[in-house]
C-alpha positions in Angstrom: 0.0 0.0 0.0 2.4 2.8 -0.9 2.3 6.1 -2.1 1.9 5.1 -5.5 -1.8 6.1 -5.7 -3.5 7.8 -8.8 -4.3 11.8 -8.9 -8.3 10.4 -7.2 -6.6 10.1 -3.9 -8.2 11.7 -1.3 -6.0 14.0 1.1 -6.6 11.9 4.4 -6.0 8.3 2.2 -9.9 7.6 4.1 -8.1 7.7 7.4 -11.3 9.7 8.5 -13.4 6.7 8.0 -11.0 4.1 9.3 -11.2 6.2 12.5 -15.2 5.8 12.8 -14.5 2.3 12.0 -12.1 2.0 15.0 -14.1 3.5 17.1 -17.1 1.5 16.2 -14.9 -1.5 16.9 -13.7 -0.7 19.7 -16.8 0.0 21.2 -18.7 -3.2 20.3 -15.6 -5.3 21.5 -15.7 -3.2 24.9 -18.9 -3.5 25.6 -18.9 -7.5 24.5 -15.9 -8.0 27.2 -17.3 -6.0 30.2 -20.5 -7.9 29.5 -18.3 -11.2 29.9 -16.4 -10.3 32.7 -19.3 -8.4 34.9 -21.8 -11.6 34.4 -18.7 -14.4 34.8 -18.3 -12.3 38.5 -21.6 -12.2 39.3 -21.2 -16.1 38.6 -18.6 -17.1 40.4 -20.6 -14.9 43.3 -22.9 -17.4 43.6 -21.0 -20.4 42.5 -17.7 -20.3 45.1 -15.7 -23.4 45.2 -12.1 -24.2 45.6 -11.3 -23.7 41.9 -13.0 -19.9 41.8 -9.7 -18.3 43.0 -8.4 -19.5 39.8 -11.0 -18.5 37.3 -11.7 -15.4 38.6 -7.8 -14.4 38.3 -8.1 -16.1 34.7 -11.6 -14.0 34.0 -9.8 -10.7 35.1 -6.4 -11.3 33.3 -7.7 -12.0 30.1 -11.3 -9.9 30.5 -9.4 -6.7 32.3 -6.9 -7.0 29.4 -9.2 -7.6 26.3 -11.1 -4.1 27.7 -8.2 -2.0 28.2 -7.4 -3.0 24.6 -10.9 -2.6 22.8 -10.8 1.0 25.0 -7.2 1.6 23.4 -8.5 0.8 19.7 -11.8 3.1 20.4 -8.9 6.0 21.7 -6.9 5.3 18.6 -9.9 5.4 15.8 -10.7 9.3 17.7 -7.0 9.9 17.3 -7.3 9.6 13.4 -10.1 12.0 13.3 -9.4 14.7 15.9 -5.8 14.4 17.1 -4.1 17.7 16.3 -0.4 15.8 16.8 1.2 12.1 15.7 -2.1 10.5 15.2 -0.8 7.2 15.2 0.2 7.2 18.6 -2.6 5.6 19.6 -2.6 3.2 17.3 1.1 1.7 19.0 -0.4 2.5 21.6 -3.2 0.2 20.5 -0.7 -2.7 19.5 1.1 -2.6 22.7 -2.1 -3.7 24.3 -3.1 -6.1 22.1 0.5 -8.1 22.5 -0.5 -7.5 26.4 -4.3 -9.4 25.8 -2.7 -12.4 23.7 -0.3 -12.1 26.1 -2.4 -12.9 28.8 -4.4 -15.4 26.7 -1.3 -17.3 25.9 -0.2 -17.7 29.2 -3.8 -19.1 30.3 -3.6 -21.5 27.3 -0.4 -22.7 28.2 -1.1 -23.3 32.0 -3.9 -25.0 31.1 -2.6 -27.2 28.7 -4.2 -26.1 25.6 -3.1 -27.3 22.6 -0.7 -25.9 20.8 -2.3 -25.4 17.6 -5.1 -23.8 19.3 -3.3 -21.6 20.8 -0.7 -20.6 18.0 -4.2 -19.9 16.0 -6.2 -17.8 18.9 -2.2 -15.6 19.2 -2.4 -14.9 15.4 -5.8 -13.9 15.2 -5.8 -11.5 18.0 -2.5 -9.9 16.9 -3.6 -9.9 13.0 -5.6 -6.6 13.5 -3.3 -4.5 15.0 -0.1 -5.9 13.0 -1.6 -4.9 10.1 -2.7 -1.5 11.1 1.3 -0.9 12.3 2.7 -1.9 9.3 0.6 0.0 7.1 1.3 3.2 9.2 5.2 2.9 8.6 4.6 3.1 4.7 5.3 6.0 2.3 2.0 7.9 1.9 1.0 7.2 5.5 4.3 7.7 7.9 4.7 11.4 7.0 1.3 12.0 8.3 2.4 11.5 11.7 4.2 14.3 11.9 1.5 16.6 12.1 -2.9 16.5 12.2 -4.1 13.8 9.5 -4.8 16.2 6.4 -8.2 16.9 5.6 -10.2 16.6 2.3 -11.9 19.2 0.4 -15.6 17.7 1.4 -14.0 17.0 4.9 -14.2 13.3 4.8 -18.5 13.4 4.7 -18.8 11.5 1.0 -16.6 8.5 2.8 -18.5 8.5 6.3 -21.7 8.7 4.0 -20.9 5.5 2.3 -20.0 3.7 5.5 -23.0 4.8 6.8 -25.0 3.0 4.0 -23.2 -0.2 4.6 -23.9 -0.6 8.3 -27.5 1.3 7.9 -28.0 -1.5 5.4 -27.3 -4.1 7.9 -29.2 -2.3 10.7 -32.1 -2.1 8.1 -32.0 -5.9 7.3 -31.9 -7.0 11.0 -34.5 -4.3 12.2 -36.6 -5.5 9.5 -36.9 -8.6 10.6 -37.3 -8.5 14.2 -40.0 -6.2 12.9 -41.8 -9.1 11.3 -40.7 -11.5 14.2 -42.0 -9.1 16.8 -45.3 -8.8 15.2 -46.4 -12.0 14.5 -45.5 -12.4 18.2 -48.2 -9.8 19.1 -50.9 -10.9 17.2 -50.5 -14.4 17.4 -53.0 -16.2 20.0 -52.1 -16.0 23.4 -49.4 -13.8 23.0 -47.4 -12.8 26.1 -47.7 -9.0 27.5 -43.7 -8.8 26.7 -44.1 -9.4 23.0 -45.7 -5.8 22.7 -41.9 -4.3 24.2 -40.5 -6.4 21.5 -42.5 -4.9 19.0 -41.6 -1.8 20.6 -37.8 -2.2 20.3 -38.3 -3.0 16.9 -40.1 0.0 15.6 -37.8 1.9 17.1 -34.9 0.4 15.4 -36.3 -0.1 12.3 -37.0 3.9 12.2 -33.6 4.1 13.1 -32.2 2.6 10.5 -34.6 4.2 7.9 -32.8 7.8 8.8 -29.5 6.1 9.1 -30.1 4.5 5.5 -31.6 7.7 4.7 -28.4 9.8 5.7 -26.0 7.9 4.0 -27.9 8.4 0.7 -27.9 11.5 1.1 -24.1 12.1 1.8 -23.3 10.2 -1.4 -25.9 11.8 -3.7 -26.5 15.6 -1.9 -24.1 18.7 -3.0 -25.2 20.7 -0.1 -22.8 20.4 3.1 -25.5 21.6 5.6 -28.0 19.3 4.3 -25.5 16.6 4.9 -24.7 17.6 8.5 -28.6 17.9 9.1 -29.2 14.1 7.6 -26.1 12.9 9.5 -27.3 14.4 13.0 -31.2 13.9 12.6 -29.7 10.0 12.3 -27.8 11.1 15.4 -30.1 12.5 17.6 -33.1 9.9 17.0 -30.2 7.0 17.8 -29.1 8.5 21.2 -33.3 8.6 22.0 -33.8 4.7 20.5 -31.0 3.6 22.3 -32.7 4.4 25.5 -35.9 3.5 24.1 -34.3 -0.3 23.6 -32.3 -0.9 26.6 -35.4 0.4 28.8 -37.0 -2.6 26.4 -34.7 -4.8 27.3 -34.7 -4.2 30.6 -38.2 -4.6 31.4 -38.2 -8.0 29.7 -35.7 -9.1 32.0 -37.4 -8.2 35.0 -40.4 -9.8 33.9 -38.3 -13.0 33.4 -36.1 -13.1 36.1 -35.0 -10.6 39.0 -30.9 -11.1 38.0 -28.4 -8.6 38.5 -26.8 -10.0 34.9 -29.5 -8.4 33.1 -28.9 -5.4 34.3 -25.1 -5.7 32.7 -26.4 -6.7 29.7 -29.3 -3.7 29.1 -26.2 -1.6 29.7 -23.7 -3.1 27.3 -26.2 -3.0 24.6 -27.2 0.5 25.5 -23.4 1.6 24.9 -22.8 -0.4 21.7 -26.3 1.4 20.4 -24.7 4.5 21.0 -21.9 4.4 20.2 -22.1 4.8 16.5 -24.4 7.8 16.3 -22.3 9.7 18.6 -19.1 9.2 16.7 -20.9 10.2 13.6 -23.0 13.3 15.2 -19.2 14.4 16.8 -17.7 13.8 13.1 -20.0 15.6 11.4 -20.7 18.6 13.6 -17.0 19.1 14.6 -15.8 19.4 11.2 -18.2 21.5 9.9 -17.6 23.6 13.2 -14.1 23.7 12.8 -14.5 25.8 9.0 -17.0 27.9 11.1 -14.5 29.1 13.2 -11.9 29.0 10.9 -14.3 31.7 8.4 -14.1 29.2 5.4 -15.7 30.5 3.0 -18.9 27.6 2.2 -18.6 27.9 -1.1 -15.3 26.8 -1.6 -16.2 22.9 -0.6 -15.8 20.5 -3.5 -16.9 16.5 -3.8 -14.4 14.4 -2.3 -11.8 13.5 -5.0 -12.3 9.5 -3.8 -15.4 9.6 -4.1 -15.1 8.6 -0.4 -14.3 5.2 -1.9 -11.5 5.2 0.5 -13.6 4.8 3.7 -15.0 2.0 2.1 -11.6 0.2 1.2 -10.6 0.5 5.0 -13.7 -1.2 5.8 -12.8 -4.3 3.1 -9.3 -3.8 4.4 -10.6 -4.7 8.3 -12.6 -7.4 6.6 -10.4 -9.1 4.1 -7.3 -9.2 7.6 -9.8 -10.3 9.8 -11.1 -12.6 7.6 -7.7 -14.1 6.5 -6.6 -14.4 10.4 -9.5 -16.6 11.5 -9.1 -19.2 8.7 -5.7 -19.2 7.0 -3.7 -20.6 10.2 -5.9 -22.7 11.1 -5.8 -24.5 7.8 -1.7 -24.3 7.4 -1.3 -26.2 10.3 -3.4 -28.9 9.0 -6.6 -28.0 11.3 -10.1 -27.3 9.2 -10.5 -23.3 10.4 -11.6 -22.4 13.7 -15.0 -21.5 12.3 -15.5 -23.3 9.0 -14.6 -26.9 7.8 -17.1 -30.1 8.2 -16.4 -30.2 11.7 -18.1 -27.1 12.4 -17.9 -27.2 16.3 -15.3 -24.5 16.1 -17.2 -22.1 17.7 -17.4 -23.6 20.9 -13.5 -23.3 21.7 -13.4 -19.7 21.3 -15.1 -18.7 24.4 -14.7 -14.9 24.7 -10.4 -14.8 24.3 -10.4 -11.1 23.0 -11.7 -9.6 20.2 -11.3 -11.4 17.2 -13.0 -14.6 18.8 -16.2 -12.8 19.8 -19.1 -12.0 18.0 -18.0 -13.9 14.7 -21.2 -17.0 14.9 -22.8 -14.3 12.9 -20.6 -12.9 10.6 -18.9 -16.8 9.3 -21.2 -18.9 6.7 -22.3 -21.7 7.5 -20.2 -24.7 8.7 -20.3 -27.9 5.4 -17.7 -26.2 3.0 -14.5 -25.9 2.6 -12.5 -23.3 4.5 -10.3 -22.6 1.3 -13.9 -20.5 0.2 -13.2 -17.8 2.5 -9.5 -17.9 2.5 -10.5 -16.8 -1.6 -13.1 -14.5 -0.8 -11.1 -13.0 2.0 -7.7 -12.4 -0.4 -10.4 -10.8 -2.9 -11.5 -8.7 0.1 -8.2 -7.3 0.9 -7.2 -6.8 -3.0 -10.3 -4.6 -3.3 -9.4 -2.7 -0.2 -5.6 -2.0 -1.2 -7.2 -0.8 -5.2 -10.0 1.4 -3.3 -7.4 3.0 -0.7 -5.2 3.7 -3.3 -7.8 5.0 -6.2 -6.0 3.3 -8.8 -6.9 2.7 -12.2 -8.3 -0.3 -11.3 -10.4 0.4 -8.2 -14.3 0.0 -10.0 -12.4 -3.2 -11.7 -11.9 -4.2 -8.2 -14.8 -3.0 -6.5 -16.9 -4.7 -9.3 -15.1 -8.2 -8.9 -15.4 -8.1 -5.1 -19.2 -7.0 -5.3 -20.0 -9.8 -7.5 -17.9 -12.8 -6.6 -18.4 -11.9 -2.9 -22.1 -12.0 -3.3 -22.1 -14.7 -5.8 -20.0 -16.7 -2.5 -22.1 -16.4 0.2 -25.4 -17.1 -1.7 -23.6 -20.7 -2.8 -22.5 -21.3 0.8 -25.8 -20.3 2.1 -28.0 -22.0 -0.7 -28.2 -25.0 1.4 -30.1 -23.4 4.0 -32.0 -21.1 1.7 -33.3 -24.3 -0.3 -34.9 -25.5 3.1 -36.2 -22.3 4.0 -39.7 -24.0 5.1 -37.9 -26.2 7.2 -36.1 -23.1 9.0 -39.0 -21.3 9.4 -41.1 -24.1 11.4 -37.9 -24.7 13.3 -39.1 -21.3 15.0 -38.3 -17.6 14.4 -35.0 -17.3 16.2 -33.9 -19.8 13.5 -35.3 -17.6 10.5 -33.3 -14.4 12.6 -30.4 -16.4 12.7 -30.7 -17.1 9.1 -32.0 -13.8 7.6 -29.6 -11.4 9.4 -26.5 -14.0 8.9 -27.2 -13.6 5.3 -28.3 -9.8 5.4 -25.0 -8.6 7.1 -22.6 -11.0 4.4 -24.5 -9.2 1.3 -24.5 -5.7 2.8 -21.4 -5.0 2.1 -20.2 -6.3 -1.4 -23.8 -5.0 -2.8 -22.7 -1.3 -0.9 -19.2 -1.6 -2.9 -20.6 -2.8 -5.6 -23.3 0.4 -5.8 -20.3 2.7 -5.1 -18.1 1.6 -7.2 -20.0 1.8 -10.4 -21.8 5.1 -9.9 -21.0 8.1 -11.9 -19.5 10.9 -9.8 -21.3 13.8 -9.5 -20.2 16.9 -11.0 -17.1 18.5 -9.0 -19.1 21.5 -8.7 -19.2 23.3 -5.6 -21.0 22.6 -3.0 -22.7 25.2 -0.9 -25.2 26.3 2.0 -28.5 25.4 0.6 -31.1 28.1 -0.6 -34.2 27.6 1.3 -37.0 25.1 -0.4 -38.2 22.1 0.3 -35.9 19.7 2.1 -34.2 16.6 -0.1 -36.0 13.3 -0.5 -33.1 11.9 1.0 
């Protein structure tokens, strides 16, 4: 990834979207650990024993450690975007803790006896992520940013942010949509319980939630107007913060109508923070940048279209994808093992059991267990190629976006056909099952179908863009 890049570069190289991505990350991962550690104490509370002295020194070693880090890699992403001074800081910071989390979870694996190839696997997954955001720091085109505050494009980095705001509103939209459906066949089917109506709840609010998020992405990518932009991006904002109170006050009630348990409690607040933690980063992103040329008496008129057509925000996004993606198979399968999450074995899952951040959260995001691993060690070198052509804007980058749209998509609908075929069979195996299905499937396509819709439209004109006369307010 070096300097080498075509005259469509944007200024920052889409370091302004890999920040929100960190931060997002980070975030999730945080939350996901404290959720882990607080309920394994609250466990062990009422468990005791002679072996809890142990486990609870295990759960804080590798839980405390696996927080500070996601904390670190939240910290880092904010760096990119705001930090005035060596913005990468926090990202060695960030790798320094990650070596101290695997080297925690190495250290638990060895005095328990854990196999050596499980181990060696779990060590170059968790160290895959932050490796590769080191190296890629200390190349030309990236090193001399460090210097000084990350340079910042003519459109201020609001095209790319749009984009990625379509991709994960797209995923929001797909899963909101059907607990939507899930939620209301709950409510009017016979008999139905008095918590199915704060299901349904939940899910309107989510679902209208991701209708403006949707909705303020589309309009970043298609609108000239910066204020209109910043008023999309922070009516998303504001309407998040107020449904992610809405659902974890949801959420909560359902759990004290099940069961008086202090673990619910945890777990209303972890999803509370993950639910706001992305329309805060992007209400602070939006607002501060637009601020900052406030105060600075830029002249509006002299904003322009981002050059990238904040196709480099998006490449970071395949970039964390394709290294992730690589990390959790590719090991695995060299040292003769069929892939901690794929293979015919398929109980892979069951031995990750909350180690950090790479082994959480990933049931969802792998395809289904029956095919050969080698499928997303291909997809996943695709992934990153895309990335590295997008990042760089070279001649090739709608080439690339186009192949990884397409074969991407044309993947997961063959690895998920078996299931698809015996749809009826899912569906009477009960509506969790269909979830589990539906938004599996929804969050693999969102992203390839976003590149590929990005990649291939025509740029707008590189007109300039300006405060908007007064009029009716954009469809989008």
């Amino acid at each position: 990834m070096s300097d080498q890049s075509s005259g469509r570069s944007s200024a920052d190289r889409g370091l302004g979207g890999l920040g929100l991505i960190m931060q997002l990350g980070g975030t999730v991962f945080a939350a996901f650990a404290a959720m882990l550690v607080f309920a394994g104490l609250i466990t062990m509370g009422r468990m005791g024993g002679g072996g809890a002295g142990k486990a609870l020194l295990y759960l804080l070693l590798i839980g405390g450690t696996a927080m500070a880090r996601s904390l670190i890699h939240r910290t880092a992403g904010a760096d990119l975007c705001y930090a005035t001074t060596t913005p990468f800081a926090g990202i060695r910071r960030y790798f320094a803790a990650s070596a101290a989390n695997t080297g925690a979870v190495f250290l638990v694996a060895a005095t328990e006896g854990a196999p050596a190839k499980m181990w060696i696997v779990v060590v170059c997954m968790l160290m895959a992520w932050p490796t590769a955001l080191l190296v890629v720091t200390k190349m030309p085109g990236f090193r001399e940013m460090d210097a000084q505050r990350i340079p910042v494009g003519p459109d201020k980095g609001f095209e790319g942010a749009s984009l990625l705001m379509l991709a994960i509103g797209a995923i929001g939209l797909s899963i909101a949509t059907i607990m939507l459906y899930v939620s209301y066949t709950a409510v009017t089917a016979r008999h139905a319980p008095s918590s199915a109506v704060l299901l349904l709840v939940a899910a309107v609010v989510l679902f209208i939630r991701a209708i403006l998020h949707v909705a303020a992405g589309l309009r970043g990518v298609r609108e000239t107007y910066v204020d209109r932009v910043v008023e999309g991006a922070n009516r998303y904002a504001n309407f998040g913060v107020i449904a992610s109170f809405v659902v974890g006050g949801s959420i909560l009630l359902l759990g004290m109508q099940a069961v008086a348990d202090p673990t619910v409690l945890v777990m209303v607040g972890c999803v509370t923070w993950v639910l706001l933690a992305w329309p805060l980063a992007i209400r602070r992103f939006f607002s501060e940048r637009q601020f900052a040329d406030m105060m600075a008496g830029v002249d509006p008129s002299a904003h322009v279209r981002a050059s990238d057509m904040g196709l480099s925000s998006l490449g970071w996004l395949l970039f964390a994808q394709g290294v992730l993606g690589l990390a959790m198979v590719l090991p695995s399968i060299l040292m003769g093992d069929g892939g901690l999450f794929g293979g015919s074995g398929g109980g892979g899952m069951s031995r990750m059991g909350g180690l950090g951040e790479a082994g959480s959260l990933m049931s969802i995001l792998q395809a289904p267990a029956g095919h050969s691993p080698w499928w997303s060690v291909g997809t996943a070198a695709v992934t990153l190629w895309a990335a590295i052509e997008l990042i760089r804007m070279t001649e090739l980058y709608r080439v690339a976006g186009t192949v990884f749209g397409a074969v991407v998509t044309a993947v997961t609908l063959y690895m998920f056909w078996p299931i698809i075929s015996h749809l009826g069979e899912v569906m009477r195996a009960g509506p969790m099952a269909m979830v589990s299905l539906l938004a599996g499937l929804a969050i693999q396509l969102a992203i390839p179908l976003t590149v590929l819709f990005a990649a291939n439209r025509n740029p707008l004109p590189a007109a300039t863009a300006r405060i908007a006369p007064p009029g009716p307010p954009s469809p989008y």
